[in-house]
mmCIF file of the N, C-alpha and C atoms, coordinates in Angstrom:
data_MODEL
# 
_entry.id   MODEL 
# 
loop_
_atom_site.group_PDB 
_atom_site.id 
_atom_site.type_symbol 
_atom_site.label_atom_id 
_atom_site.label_alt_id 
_atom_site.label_comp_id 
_atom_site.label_asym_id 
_atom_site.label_entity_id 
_atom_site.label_seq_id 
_atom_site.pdbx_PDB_ins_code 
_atom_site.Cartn_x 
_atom_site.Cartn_y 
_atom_site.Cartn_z 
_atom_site.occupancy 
_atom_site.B_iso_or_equiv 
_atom_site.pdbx_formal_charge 
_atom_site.auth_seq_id 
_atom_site.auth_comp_id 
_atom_site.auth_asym_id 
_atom_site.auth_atom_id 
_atom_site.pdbx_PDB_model_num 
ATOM 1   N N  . UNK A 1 1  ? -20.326 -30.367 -22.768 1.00 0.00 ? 1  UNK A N  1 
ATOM 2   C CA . UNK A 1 1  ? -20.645 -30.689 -21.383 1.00 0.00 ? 1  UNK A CA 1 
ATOM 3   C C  . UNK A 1 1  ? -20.389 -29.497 -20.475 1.00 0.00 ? 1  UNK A C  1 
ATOM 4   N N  . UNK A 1 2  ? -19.988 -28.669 -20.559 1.00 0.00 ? 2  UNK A N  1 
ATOM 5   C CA . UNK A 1 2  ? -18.884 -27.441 -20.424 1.00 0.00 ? 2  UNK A CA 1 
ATOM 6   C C  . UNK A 1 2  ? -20.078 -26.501 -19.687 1.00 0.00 ? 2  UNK A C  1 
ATOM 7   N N  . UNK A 1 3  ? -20.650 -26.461 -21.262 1.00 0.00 ? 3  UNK A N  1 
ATOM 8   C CA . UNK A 1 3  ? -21.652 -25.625 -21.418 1.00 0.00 ? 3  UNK A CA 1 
ATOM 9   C C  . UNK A 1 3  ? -22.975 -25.963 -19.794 1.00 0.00 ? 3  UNK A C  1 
ATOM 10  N N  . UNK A 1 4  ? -23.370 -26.967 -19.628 1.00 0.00 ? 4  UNK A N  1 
ATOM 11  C CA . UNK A 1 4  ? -24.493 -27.817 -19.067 1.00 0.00 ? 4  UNK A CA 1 
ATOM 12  C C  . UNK A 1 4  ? -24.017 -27.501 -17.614 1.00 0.00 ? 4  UNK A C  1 
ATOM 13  N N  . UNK A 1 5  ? -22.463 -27.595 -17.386 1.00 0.00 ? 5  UNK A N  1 
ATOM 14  C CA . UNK A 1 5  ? -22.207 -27.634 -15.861 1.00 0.00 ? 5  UNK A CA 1 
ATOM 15  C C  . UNK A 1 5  ? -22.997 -26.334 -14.865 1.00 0.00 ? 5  UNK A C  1 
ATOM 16  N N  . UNK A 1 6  ? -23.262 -25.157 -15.424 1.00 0.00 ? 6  UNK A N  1 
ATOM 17  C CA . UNK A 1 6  ? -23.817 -23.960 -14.802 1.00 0.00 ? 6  UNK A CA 1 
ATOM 18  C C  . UNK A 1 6  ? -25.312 -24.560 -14.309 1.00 0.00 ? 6  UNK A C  1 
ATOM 19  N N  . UNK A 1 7  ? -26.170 -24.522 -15.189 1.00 0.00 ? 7  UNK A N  1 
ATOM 20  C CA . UNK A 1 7  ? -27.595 -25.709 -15.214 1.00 0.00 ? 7  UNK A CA 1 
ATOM 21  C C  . UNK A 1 7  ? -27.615 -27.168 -14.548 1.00 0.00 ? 7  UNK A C  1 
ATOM 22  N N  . UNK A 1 8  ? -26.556 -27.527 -14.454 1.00 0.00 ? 8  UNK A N  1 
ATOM 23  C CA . UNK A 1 8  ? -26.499 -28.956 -13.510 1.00 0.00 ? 8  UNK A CA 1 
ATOM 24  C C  . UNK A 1 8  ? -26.820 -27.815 -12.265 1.00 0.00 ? 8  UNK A C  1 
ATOM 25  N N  . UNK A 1 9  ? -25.545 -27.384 -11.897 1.00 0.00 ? 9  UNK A N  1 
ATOM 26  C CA . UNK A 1 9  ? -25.331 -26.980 -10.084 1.00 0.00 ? 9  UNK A CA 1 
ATOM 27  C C  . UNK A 1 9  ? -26.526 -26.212 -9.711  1.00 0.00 ? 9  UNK A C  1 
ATOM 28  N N  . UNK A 1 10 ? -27.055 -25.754 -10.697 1.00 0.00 ? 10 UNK A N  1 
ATOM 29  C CA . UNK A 1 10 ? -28.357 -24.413 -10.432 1.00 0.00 ? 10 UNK A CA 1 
ATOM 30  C C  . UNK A 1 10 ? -29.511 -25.995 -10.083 1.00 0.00 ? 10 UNK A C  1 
ATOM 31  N N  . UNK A 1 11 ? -29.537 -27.041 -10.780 1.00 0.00 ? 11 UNK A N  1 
ATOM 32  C CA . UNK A 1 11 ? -30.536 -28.059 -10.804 1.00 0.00 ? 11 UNK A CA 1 
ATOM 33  C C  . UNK A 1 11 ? -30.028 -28.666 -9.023  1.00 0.00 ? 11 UNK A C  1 
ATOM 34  N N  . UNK A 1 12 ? -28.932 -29.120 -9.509  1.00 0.00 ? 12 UNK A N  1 
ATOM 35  C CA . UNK A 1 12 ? -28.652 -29.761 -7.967  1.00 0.00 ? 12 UNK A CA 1 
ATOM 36  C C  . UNK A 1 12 ? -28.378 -28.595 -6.455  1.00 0.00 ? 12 UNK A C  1 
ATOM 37  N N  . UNK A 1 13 ? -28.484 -27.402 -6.791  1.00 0.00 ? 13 UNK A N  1 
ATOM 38  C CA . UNK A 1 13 ? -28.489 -26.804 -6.025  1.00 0.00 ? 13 UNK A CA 1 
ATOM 39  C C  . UNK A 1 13 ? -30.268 -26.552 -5.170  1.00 0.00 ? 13 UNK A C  1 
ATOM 40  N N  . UNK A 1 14 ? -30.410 -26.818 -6.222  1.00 0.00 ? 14 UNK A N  1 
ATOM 41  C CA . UNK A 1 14 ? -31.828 -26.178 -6.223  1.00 0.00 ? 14 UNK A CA 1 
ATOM 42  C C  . UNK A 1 14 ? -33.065 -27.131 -5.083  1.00 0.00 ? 14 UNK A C  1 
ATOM 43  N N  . UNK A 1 15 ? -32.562 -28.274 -5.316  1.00 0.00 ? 15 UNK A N  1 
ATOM 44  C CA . UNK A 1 15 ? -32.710 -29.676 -4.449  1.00 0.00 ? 15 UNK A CA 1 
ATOM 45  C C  . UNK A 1 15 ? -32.644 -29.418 -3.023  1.00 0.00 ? 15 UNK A C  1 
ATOM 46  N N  . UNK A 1 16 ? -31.411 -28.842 -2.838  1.00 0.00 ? 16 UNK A N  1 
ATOM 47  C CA . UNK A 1 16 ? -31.079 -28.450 -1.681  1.00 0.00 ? 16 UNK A CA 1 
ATOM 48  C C  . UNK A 1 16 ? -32.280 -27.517 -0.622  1.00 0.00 ? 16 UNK A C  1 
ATOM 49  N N  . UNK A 1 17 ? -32.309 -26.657 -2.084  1.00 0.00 ? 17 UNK A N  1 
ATOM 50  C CA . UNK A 1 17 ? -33.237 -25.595 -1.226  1.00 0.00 ? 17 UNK A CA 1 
ATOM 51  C C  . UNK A 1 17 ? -34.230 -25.355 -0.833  1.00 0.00 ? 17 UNK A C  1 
ATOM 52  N N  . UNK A 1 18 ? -35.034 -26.720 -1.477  1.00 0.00 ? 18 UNK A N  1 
ATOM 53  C CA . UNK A 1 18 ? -36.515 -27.132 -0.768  1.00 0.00 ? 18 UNK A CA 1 
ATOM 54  C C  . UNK A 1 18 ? -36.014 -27.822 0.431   1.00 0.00 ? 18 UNK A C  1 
ATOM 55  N N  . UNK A 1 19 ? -34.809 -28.845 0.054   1.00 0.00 ? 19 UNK A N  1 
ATOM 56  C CA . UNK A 1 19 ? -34.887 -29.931 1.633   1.00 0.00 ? 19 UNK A CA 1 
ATOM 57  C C  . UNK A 1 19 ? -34.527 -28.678 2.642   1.00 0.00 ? 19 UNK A C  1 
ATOM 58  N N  . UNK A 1 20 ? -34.438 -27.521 2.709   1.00 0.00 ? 20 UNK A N  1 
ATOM 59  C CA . UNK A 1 20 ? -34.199 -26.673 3.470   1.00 0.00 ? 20 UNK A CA 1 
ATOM 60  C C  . UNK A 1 20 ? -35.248 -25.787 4.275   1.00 0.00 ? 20 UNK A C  1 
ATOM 61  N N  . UNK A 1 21 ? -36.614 -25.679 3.310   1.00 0.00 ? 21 UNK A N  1 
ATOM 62  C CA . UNK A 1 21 ? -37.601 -25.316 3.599   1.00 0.00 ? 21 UNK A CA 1 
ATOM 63  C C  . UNK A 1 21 ? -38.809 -26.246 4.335   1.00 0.00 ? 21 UNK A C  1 
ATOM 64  N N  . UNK A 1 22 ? -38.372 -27.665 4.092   1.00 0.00 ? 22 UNK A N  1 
ATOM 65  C CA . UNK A 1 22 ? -38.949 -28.672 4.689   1.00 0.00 ? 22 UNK A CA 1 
ATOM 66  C C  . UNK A 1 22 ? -39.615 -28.156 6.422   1.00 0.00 ? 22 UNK A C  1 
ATOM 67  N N  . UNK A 1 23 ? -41.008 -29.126 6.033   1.00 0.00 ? 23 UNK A N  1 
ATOM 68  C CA . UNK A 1 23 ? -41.165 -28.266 8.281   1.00 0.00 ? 23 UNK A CA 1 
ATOM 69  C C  . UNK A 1 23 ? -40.382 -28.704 8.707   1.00 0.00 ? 23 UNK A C  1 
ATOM 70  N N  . UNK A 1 24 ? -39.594 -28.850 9.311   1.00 0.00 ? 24 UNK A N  1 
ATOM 71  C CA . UNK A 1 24 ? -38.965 -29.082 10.057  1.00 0.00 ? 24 UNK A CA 1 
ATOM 72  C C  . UNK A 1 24 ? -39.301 -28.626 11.836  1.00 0.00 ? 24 UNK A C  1 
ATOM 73  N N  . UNK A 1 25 ? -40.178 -27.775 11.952  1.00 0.00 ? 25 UNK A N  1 
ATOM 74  C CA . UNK A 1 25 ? -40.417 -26.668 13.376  1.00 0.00 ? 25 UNK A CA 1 
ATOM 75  C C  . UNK A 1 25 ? -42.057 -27.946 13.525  1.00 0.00 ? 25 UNK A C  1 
ATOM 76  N N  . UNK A 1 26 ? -42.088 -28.704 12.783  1.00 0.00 ? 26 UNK A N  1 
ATOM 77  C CA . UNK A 1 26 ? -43.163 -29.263 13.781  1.00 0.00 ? 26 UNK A CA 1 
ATOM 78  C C  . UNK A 1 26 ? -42.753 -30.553 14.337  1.00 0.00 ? 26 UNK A C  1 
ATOM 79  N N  . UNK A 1 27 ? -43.499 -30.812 15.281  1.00 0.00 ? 27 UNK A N  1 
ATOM 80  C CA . UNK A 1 27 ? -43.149 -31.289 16.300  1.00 0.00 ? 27 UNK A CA 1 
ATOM 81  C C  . UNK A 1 27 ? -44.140 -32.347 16.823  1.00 0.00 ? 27 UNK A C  1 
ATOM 82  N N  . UNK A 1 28 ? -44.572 -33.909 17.003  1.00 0.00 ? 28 UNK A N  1 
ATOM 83  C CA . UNK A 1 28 ? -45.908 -34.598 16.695  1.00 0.00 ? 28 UNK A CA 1 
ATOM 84  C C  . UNK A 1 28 ? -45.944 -35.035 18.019  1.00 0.00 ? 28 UNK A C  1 
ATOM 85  N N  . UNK A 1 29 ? -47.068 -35.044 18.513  1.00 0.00 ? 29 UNK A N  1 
ATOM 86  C CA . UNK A 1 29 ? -47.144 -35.296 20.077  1.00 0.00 ? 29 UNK A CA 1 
ATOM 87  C C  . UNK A 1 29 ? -47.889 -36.990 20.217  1.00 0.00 ? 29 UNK A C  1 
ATOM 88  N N  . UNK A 1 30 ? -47.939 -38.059 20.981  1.00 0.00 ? 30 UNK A N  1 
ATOM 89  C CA . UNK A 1 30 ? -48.981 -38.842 20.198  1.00 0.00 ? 30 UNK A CA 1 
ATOM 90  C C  . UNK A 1 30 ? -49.986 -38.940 21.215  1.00 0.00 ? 30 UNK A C  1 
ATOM 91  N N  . UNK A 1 31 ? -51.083 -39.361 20.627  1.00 0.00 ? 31 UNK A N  1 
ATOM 92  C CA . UNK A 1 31 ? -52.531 -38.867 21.240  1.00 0.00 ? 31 UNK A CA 1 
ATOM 93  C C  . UNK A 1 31 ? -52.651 -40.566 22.243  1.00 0.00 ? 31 UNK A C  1 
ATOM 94  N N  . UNK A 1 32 ? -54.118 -40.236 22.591  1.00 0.00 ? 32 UNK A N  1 
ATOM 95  C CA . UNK A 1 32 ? -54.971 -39.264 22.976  1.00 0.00 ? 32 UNK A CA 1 
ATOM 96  C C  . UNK A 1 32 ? -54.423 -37.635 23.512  1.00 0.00 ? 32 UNK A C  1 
ATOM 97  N N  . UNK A 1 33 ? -54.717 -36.856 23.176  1.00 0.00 ? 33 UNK A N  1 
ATOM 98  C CA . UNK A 1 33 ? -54.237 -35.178 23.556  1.00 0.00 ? 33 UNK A CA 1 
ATOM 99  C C  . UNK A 1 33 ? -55.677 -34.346 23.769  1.00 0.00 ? 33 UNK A C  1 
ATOM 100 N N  . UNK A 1 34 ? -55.535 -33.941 24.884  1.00 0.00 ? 34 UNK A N  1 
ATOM 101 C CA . UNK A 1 34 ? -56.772 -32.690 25.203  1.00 0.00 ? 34 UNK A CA 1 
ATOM 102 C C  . UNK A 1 34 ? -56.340 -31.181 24.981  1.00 0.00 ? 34 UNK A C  1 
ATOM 103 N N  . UNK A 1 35 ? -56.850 -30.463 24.048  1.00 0.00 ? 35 UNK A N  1 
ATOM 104 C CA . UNK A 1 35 ? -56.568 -28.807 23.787  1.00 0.00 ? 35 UNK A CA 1 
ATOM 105 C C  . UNK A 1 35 ? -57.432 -28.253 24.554  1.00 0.00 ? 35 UNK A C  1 
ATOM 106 N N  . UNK A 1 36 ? -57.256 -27.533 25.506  1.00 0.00 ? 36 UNK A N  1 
ATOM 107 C CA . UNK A 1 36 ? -58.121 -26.468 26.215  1.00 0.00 ? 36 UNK A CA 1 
ATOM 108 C C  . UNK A 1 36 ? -58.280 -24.910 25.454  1.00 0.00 ? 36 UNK A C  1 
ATOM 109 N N  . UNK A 1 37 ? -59.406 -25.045 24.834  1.00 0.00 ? 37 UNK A N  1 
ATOM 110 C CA . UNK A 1 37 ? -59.713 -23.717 24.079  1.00 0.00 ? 37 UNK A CA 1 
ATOM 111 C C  . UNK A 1 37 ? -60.077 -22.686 25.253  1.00 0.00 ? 37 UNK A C  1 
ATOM 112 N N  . UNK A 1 38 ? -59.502 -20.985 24.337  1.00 0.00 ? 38 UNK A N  1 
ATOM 113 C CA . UNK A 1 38 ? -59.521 -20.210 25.495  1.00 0.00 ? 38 UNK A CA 1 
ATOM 114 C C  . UNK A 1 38 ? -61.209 -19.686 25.379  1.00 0.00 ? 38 UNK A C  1 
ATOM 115 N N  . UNK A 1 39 ? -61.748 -20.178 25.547  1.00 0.00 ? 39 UNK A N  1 
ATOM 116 C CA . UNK A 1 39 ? -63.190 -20.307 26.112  1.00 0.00 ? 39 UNK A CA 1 
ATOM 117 C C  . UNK A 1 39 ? -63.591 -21.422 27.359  1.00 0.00 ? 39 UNK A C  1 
ATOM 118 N N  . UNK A 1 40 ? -62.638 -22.131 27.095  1.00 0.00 ? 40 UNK A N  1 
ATOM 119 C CA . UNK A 1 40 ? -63.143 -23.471 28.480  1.00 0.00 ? 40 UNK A CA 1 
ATOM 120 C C  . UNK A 1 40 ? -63.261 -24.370 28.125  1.00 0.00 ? 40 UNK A C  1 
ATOM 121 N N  . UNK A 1 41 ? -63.610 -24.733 26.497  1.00 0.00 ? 41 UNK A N  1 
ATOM 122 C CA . UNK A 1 41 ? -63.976 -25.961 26.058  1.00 0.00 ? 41 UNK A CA 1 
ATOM 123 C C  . UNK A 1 41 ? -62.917 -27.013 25.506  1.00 0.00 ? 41 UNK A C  1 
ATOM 124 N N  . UNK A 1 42 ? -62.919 -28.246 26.237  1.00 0.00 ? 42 UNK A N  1 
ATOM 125 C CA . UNK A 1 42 ? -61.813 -29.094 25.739  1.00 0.00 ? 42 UNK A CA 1 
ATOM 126 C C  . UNK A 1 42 ? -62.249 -29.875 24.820  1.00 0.00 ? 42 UNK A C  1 
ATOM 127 N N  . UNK A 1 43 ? -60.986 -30.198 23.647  1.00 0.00 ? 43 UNK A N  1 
ATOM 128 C CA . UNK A 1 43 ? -61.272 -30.789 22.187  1.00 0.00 ? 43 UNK A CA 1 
ATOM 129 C C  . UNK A 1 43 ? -60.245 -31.701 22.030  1.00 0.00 ? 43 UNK A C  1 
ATOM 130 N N  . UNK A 1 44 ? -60.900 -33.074 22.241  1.00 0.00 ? 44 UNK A N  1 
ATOM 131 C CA . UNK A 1 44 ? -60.102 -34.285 22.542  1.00 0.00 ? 44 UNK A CA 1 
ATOM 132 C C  . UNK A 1 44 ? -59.410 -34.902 20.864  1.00 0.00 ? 44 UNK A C  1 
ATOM 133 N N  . UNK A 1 45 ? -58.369 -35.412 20.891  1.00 0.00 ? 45 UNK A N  1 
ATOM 134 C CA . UNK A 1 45 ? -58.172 -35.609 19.876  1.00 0.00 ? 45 UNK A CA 1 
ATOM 135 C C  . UNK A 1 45 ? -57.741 -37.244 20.105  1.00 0.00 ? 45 UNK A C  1 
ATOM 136 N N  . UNK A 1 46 ? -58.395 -38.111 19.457  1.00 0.00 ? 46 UNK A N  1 
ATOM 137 C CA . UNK A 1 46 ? -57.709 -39.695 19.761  1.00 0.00 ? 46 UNK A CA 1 
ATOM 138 C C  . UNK A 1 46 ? -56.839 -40.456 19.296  1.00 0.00 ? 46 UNK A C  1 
ATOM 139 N N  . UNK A 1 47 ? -56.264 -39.382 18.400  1.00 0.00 ? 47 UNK A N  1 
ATOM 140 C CA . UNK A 1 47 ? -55.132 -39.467 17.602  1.00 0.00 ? 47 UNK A CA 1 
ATOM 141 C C  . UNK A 1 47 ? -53.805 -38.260 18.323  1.00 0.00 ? 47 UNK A C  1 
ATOM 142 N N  . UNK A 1 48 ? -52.629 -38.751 16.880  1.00 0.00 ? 48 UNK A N  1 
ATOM 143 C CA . UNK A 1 48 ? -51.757 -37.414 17.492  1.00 0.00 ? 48 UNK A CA 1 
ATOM 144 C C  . UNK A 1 48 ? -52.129 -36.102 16.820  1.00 0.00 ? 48 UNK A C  1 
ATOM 145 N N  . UNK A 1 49 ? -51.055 -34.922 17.474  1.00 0.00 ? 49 UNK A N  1 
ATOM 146 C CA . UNK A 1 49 ? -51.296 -33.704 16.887  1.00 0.00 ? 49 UNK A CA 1 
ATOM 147 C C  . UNK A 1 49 ? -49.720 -33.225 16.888  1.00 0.00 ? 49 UNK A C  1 
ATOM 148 N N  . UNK A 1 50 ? -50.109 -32.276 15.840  1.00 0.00 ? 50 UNK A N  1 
ATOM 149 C CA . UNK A 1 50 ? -48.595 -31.862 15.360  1.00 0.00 ? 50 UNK A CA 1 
ATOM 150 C C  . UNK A 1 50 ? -48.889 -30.581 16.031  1.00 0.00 ? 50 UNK A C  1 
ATOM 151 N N  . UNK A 1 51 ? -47.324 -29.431 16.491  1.00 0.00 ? 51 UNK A N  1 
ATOM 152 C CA . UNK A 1 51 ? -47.514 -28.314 16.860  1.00 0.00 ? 51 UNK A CA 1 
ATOM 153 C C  . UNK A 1 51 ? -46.713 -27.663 16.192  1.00 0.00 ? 51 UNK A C  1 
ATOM 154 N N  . UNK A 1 52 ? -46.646 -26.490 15.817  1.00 0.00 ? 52 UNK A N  1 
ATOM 155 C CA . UNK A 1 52 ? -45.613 -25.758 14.677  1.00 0.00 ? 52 UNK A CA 1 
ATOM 156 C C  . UNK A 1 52 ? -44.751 -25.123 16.145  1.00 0.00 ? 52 UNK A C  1 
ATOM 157 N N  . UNK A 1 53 ? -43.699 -25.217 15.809  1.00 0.00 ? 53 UNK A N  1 
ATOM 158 C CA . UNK A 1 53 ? -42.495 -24.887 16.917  1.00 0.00 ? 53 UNK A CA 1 
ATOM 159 C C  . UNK A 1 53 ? -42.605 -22.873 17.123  1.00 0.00 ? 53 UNK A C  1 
ATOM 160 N N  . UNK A 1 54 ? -42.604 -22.617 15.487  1.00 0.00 ? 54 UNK A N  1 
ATOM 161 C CA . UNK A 1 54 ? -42.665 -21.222 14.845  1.00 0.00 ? 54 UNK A CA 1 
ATOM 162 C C  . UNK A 1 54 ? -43.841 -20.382 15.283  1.00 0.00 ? 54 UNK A C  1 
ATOM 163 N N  . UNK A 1 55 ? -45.039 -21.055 15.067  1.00 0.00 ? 55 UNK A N  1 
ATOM 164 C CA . UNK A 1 55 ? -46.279 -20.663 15.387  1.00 0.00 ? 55 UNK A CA 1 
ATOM 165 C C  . UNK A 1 55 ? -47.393 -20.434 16.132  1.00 0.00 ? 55 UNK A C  1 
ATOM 166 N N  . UNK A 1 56 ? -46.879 -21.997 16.801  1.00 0.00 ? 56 UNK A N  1 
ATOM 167 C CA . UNK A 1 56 ? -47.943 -22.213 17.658  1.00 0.00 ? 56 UNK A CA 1 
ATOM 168 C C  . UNK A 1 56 ? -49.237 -22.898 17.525  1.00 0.00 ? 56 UNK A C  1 
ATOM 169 N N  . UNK A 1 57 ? -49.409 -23.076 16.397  1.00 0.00 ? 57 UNK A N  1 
ATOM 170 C CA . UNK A 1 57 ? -50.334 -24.174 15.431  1.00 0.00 ? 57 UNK A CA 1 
ATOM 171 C C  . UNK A 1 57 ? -50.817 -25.608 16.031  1.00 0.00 ? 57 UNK A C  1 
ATOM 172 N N  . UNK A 1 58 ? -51.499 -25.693 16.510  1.00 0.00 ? 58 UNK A N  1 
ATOM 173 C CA . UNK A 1 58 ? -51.566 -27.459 16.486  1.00 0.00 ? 58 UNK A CA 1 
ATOM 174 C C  . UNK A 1 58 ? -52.986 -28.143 15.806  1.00 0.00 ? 58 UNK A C  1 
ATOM 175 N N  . UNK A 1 59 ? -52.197 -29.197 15.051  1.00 0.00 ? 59 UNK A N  1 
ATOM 176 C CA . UNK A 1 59 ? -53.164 -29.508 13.843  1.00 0.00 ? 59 UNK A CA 1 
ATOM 177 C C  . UNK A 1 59 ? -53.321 -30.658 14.254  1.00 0.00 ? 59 UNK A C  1 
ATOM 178 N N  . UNK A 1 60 ? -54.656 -31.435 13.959  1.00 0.00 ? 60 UNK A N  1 
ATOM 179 C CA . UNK A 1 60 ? -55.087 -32.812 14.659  1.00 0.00 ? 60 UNK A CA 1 
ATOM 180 C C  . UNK A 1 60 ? -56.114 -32.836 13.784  1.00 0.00 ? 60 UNK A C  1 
ATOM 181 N N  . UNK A 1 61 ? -56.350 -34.439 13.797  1.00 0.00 ? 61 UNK A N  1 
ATOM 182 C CA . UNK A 1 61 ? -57.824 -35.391 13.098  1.00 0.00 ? 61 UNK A CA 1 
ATOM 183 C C  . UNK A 1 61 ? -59.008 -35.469 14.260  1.00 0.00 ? 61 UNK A C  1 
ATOM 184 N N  . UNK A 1 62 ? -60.690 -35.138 13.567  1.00 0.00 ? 62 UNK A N  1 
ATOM 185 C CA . UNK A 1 62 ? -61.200 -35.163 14.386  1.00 0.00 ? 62 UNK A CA 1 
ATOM 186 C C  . UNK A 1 62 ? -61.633 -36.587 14.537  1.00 0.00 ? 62 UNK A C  1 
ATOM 187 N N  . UNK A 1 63 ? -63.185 -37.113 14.890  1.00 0.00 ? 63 UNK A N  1 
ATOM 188 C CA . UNK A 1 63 ? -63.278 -38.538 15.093  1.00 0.00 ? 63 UNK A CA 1 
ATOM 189 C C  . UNK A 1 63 ? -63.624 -38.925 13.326  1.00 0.00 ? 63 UNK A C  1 
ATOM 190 N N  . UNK A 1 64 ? -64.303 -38.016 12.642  1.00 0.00 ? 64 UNK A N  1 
ATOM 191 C CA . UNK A 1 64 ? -64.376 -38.016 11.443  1.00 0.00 ? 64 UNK A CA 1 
ATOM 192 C C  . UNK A 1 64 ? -62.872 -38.316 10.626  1.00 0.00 ? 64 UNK A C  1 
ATOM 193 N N  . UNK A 1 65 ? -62.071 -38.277 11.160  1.00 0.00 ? 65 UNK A N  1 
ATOM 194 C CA . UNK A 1 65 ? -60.767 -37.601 10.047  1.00 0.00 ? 65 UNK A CA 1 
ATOM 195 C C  . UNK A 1 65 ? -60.827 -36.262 9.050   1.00 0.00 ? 65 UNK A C  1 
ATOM 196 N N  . UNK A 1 66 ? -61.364 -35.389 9.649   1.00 0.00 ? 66 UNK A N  1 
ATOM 197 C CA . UNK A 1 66 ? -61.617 -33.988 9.028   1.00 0.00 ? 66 UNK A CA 1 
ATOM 198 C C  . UNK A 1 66 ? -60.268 -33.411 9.798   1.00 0.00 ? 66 UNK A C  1 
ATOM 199 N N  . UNK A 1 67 ? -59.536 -33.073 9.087   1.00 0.00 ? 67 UNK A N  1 
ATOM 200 C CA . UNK A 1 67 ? -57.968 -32.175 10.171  1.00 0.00 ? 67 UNK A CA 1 
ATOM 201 C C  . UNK A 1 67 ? -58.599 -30.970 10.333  1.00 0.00 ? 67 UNK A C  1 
ATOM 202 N N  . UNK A 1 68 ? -58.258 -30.341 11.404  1.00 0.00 ? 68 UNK A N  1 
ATOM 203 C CA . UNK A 1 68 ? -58.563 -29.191 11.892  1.00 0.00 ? 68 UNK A CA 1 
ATOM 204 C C  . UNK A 1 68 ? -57.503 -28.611 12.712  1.00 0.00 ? 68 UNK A C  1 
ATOM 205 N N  . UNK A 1 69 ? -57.518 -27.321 12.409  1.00 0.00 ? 69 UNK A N  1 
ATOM 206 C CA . UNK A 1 69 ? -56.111 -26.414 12.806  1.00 0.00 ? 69 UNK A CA 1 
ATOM 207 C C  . UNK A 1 69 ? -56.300 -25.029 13.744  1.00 0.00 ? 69 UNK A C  1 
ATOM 208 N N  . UNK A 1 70 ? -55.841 -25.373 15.257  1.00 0.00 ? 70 UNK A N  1 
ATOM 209 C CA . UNK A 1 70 ? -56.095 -24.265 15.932  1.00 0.00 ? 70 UNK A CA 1 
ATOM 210 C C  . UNK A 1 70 ? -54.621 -23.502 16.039  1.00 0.00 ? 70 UNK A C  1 
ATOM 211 N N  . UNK A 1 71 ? -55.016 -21.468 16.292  1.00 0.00 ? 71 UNK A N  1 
ATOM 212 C CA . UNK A 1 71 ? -53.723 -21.106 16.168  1.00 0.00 ? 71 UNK A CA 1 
ATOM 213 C C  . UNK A 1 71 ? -53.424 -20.666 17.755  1.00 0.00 ? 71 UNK A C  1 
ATOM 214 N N  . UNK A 1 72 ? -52.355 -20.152 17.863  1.00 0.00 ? 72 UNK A N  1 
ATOM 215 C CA . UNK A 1 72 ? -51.704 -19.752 19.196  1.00 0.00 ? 72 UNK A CA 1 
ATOM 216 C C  . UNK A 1 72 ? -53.202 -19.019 20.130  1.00 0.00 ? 72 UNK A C  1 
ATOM 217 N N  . UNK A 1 73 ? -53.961 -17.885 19.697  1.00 0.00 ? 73 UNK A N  1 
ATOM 218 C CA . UNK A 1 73 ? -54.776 -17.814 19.976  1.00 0.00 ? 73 UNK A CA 1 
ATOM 219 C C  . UNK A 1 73 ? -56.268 -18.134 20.462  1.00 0.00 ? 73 UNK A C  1 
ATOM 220 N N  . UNK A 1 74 ? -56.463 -19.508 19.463  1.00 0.00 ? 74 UNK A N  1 
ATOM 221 C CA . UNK A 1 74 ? -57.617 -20.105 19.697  1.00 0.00 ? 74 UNK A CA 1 
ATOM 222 C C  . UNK A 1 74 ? -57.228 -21.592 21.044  1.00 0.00 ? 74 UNK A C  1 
ATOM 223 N N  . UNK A 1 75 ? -56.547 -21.502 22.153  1.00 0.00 ? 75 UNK A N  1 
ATOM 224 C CA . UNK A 1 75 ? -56.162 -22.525 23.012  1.00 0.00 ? 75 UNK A CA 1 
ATOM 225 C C  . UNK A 1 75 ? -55.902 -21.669 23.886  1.00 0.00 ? 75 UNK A C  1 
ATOM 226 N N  . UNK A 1 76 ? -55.550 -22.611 25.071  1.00 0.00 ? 76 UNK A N  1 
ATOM 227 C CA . UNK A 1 76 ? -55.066 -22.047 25.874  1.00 0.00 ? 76 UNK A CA 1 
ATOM 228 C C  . UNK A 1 76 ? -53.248 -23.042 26.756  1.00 0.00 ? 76 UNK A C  1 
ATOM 229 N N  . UNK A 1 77 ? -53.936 -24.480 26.321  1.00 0.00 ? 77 UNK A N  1 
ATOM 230 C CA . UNK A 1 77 ? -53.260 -25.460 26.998  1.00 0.00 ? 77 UNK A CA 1 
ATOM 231 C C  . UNK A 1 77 ? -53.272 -26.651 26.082  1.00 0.00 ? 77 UNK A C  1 
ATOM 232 N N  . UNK A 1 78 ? -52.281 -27.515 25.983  1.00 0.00 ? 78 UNK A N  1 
ATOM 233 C CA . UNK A 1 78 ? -52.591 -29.280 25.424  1.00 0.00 ? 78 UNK A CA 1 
ATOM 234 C C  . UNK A 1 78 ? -51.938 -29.685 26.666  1.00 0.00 ? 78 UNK A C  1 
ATOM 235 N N  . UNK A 1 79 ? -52.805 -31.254 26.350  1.00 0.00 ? 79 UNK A N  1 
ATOM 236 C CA . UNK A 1 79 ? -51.779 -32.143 27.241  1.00 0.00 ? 79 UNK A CA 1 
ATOM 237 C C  . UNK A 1 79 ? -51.834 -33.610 26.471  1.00 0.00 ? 79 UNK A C  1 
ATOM 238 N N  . UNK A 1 80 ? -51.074 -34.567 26.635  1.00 0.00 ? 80 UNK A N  1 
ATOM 239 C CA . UNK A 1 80 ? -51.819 -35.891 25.779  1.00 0.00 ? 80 UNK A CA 1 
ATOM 240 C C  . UNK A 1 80 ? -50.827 -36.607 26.324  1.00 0.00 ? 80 UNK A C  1 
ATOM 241 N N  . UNK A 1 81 ? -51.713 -38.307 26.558  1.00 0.00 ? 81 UNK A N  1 
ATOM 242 C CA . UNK A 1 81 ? -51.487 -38.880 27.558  1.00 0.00 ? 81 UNK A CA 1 
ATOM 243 C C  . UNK A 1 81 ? -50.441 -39.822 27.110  1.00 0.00 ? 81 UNK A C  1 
# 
């Protein structure tokens, strides 16, 4: 058993270190939410959208349920009601 204890803690350690990598930096807003793209055009979402805390990301369902992911760059503004 002696032997196994090194390989346990490396196993149960190891557990740890995904729940660590988990997103955690996003952040879910709930919809209806309007994104103002930096062109002018607003992209309604009638659902919620998640925003990456880190990034700047906000990912949303369209009316299809196709997810679609704009980055810090492609917006300008959200708001959701």
């Amino acid at each position: 058993m002696k032997k196994h204890l090194p390989l346990l803690f490396l196993l149960f350690s190891g557990c740890s270190l995904f729940e660590d990598t988990k997103l955690v930096d996003i952040q879910e807003m709930d919809g209806p939410c309007t994104i103002l793209l930096t062109d002018g055009t607003p992209v309604v979402s009638e659902g919620n959208i998640e925003i990456s805390k880190r990034t700047g990301a906000i990912t949303y369902r369209d009316e299809e349920g196709k997810i679609w992911s704009l980055f810090r760059d492609d917006y300008t503004s959200y708001s959701c009601e």
